[in-house]
DSSP file (Angstrom, degrees, kcal/mol; ACC not computed):
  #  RESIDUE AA STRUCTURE BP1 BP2  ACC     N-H-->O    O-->H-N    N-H-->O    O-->H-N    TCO  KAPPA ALPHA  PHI   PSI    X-CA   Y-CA   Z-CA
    1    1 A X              0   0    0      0, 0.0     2,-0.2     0, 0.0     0, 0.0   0.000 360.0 360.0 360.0 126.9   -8.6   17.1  -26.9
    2    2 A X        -     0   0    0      0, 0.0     0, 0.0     0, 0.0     0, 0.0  -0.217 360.0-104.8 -43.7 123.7   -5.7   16.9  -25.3
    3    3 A X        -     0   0    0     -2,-0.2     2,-0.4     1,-0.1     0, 0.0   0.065  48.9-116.1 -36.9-166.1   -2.8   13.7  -25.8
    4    4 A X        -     0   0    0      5,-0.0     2,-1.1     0, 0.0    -1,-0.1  -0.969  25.8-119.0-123.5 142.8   -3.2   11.4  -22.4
    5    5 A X    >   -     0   0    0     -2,-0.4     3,-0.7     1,-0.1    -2,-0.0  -0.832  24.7-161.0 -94.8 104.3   -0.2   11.5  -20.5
    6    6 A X  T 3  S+     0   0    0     -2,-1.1    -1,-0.1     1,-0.2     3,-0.1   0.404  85.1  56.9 -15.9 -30.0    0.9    8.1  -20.3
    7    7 A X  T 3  S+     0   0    0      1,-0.1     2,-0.4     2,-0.0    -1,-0.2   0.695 109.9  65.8-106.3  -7.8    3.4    8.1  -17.3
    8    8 A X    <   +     0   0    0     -3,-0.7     2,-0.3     2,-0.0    -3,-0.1  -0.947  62.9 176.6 -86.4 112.7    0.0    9.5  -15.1
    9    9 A X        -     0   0    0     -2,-0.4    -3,-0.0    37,-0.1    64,-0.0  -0.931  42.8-148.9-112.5-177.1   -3.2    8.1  -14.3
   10   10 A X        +     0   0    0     -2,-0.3    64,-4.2    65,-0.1     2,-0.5   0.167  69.4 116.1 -86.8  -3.5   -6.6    8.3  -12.5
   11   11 A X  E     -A   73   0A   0     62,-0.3     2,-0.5    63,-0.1    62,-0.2  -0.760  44.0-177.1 -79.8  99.5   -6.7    4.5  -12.0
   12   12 A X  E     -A   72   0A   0     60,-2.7    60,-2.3    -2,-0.5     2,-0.5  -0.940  18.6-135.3-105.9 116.8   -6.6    3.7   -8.4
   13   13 A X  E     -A   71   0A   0     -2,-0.5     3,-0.3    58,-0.3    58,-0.2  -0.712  12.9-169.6 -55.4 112.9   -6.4    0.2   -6.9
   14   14 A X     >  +     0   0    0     56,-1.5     4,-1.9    -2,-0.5    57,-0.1   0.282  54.5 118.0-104.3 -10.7   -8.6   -0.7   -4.1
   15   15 A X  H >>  +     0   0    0     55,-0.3     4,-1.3    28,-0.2     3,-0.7   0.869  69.5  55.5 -39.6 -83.8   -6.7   -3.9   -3.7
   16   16 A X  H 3> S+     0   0    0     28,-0.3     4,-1.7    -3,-0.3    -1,-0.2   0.870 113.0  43.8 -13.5 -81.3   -5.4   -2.9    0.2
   17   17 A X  H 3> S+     0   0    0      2,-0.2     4,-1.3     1,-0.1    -1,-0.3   0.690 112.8  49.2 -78.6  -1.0   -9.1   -2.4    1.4
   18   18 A X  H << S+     0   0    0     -4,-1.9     4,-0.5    -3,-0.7     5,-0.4   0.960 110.3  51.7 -55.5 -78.4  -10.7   -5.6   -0.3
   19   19 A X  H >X>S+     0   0    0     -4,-1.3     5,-2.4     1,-0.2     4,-1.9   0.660 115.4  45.0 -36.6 -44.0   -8.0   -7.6    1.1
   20   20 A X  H 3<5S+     0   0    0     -4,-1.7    -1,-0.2     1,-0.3    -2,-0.1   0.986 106.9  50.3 -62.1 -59.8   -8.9   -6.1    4.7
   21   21 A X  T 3<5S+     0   0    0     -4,-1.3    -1,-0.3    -3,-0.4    -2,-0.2   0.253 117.1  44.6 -83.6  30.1  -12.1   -6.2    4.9
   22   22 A X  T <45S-     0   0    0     -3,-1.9    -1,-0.3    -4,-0.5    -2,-0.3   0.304 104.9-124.2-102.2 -30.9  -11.7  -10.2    3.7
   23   23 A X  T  <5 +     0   0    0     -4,-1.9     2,-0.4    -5,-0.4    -3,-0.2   0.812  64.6 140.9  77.6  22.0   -8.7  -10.8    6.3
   24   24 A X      < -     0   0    0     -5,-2.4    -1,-0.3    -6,-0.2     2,-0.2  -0.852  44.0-139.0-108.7 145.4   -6.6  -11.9    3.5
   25   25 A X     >  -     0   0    0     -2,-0.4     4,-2.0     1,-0.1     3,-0.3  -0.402  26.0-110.9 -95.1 150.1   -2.7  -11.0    3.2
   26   26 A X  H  > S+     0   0    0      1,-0.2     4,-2.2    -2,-0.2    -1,-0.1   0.927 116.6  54.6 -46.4 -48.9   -1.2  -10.2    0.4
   27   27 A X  H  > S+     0   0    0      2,-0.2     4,-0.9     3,-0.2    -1,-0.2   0.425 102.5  57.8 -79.8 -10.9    0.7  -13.0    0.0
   28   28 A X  H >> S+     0   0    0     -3,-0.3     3,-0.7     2,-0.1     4,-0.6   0.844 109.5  49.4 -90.4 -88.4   -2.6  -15.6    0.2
   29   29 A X  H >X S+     0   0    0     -4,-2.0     4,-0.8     1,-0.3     3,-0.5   0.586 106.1  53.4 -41.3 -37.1   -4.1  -13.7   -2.8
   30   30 A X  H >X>S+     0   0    0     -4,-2.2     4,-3.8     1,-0.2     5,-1.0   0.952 114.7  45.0 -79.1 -36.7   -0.8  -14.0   -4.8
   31   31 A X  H <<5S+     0   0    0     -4,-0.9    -1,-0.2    -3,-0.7    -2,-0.2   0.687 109.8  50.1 -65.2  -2.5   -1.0  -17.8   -4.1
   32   32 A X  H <<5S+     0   0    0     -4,-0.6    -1,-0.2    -3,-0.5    -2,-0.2   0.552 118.5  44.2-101.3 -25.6   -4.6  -18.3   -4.9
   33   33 A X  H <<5S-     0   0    0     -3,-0.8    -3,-0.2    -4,-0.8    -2,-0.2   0.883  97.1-127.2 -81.6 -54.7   -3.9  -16.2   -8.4
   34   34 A X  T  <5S+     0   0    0     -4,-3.8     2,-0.2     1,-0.4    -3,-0.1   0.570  70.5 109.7 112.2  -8.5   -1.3  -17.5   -9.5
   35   35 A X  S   <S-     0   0    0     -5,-1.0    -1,-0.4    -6,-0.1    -2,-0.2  -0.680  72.8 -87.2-128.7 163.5    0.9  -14.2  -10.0
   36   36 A X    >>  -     0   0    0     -2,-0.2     4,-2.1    -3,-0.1     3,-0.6  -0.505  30.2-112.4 -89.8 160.2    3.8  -13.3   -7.9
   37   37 A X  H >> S+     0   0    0      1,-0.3     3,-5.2     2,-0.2     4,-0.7   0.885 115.6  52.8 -47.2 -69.5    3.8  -11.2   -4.4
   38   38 A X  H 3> S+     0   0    0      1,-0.4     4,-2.3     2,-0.2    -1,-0.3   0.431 101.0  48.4 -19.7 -57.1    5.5   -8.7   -6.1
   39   39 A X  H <> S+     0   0    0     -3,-0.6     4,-0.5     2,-0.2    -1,-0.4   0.676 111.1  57.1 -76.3 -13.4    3.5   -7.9   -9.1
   40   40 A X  H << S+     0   0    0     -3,-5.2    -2,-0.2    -4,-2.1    -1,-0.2   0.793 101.0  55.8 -87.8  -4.8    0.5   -7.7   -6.8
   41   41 A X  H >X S+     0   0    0     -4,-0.7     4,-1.7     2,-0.2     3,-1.2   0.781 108.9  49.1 -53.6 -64.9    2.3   -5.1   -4.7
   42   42 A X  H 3<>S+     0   0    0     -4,-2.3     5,-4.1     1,-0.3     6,-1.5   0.877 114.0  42.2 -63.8 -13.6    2.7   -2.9   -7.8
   43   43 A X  T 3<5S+     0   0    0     -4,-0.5    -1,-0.3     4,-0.2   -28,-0.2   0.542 117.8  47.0 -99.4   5.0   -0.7   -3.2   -8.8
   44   44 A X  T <45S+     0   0    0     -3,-1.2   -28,-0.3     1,-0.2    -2,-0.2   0.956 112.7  50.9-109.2 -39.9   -1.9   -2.7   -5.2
   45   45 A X  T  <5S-     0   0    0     -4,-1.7    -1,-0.2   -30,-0.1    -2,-0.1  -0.100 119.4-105.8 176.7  -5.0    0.6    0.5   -4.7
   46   46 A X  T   5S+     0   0    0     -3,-0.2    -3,-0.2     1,-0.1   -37,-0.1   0.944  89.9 119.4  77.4  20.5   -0.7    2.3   -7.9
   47   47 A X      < +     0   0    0     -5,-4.1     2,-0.3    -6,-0.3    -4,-0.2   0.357  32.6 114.4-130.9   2.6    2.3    1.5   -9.7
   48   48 A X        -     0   0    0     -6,-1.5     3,-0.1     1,-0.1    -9,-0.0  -0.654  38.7-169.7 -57.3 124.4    0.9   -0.8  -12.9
   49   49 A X  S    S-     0   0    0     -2,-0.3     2,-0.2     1,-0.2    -1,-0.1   0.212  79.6 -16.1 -77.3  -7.6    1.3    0.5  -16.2
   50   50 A X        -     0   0    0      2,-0.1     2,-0.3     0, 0.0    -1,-0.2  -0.909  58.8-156.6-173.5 173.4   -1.0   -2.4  -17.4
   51   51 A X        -     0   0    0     -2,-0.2     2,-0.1    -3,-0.1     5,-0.0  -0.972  29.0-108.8-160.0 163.4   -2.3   -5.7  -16.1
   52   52 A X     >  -     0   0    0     -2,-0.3     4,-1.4     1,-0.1     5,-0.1  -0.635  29.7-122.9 -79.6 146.6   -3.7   -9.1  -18.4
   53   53 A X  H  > S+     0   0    0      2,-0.2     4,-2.9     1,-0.2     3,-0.4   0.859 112.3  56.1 -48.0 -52.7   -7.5   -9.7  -18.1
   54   54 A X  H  > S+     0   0    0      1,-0.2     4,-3.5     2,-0.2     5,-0.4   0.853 102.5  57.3 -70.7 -13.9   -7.1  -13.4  -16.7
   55   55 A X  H  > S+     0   0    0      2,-0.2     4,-0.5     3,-0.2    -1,-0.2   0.944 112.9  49.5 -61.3 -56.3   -4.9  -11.7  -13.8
   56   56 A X  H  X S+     0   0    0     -4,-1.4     4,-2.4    -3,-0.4     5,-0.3   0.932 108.5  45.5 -27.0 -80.4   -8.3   -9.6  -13.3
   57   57 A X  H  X S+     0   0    0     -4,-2.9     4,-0.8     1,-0.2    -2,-0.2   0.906 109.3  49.1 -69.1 -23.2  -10.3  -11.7  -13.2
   58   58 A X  H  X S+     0   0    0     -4,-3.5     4,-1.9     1,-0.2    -1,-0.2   0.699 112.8  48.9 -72.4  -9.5   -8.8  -14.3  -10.8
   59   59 A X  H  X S+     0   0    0     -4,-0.5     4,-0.9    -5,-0.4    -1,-0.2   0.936 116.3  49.4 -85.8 -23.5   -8.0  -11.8   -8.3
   60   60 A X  H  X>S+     0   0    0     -4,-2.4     4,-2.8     2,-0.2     5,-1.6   0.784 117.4  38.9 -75.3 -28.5  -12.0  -10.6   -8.9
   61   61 A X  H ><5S+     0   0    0     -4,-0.8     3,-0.6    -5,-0.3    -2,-0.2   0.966 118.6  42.6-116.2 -57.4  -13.4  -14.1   -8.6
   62   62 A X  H 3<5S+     0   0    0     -4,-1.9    -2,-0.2     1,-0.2    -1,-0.2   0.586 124.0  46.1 -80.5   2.3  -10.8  -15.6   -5.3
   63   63 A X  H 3<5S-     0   0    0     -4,-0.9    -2,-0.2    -5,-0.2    -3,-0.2   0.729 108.9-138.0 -81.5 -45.5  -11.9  -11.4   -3.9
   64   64 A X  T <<5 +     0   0    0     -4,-2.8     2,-0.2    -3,-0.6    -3,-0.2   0.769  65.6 107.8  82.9  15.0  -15.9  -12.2   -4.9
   65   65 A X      < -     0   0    0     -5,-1.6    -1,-0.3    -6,-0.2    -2,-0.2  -0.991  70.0 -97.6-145.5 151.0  -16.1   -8.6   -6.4
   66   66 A X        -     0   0    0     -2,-0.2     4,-0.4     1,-0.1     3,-0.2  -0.093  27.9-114.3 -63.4 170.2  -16.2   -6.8   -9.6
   67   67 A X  S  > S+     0   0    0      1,-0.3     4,-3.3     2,-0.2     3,-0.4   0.729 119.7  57.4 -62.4 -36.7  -13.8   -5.3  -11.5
   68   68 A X  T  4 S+     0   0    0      1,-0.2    -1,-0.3     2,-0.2     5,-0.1   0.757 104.9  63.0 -83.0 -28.7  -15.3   -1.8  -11.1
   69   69 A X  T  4 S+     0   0    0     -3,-0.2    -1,-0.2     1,-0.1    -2,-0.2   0.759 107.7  41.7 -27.2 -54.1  -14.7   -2.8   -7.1
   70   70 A X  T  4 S+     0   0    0     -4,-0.4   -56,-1.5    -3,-0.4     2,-0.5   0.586 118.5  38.8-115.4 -54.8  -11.2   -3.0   -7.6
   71   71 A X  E  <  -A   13   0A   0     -4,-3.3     2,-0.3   -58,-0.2   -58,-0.3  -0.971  64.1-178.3-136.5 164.9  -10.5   -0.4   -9.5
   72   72 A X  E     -A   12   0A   0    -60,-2.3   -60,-2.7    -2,-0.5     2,-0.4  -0.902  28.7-118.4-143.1 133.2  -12.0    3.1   -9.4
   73   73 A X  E     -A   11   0A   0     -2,-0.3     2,-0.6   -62,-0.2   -62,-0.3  -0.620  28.0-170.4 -59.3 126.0  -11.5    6.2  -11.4
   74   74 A X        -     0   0    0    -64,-4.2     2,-0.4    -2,-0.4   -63,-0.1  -0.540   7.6-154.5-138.4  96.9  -10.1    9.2   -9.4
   75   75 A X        -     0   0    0     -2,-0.6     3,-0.1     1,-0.1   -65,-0.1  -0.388  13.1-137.5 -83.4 132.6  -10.0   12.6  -11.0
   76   76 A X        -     0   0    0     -2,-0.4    -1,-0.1     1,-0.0   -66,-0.0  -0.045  44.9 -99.8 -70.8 141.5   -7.6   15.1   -9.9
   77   77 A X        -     0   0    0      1,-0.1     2,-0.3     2,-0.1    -1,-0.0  -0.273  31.6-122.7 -60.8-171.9   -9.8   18.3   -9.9
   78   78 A X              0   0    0      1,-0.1    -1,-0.1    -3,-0.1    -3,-0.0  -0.724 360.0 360.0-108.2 157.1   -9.5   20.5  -12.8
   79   79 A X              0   0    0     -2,-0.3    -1,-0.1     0, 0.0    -2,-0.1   0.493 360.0 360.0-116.0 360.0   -8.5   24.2  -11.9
């Protein structure tokens, strides 16, 4: 098996169309977490290298949706 490349993933955030299809801004969710706009822009934009489990779970529990909701594997085909 091949190393995992680190600076890459298959981890896609779903973050954008939860928020829609609630009618919540960005910027509501980061006060309702607890975390700043900012870091929830990088995790909503595909750009987290990592994020803490209670950070998870509040955004999952003020969203109303699992984890697996939120974020979704998405594998590049193989050739």
């Amino acid at each position: 098996m091949a190393p995992v490349d680190l600076d890459s993933h298959d981890i896609h955030c779903r973050l954008d169309e939860l928020l829609a299809e609630r009618g919540m801004t960005l910027a509501r969710l980061a006060e309702l977490v607890g975390v700043s706009n900012v870091n929830l822009s990088v995790l909503k934009n595909d750009r987290a290298r990592a994020i803490r489990f209670s950070t998870l779970q509040a955004i999952c529990e003020v969203l109303e949706c699992d984890v697996g909701d939120l974020l979704v594997v998405r594998r590049a085909p193989r050739a």
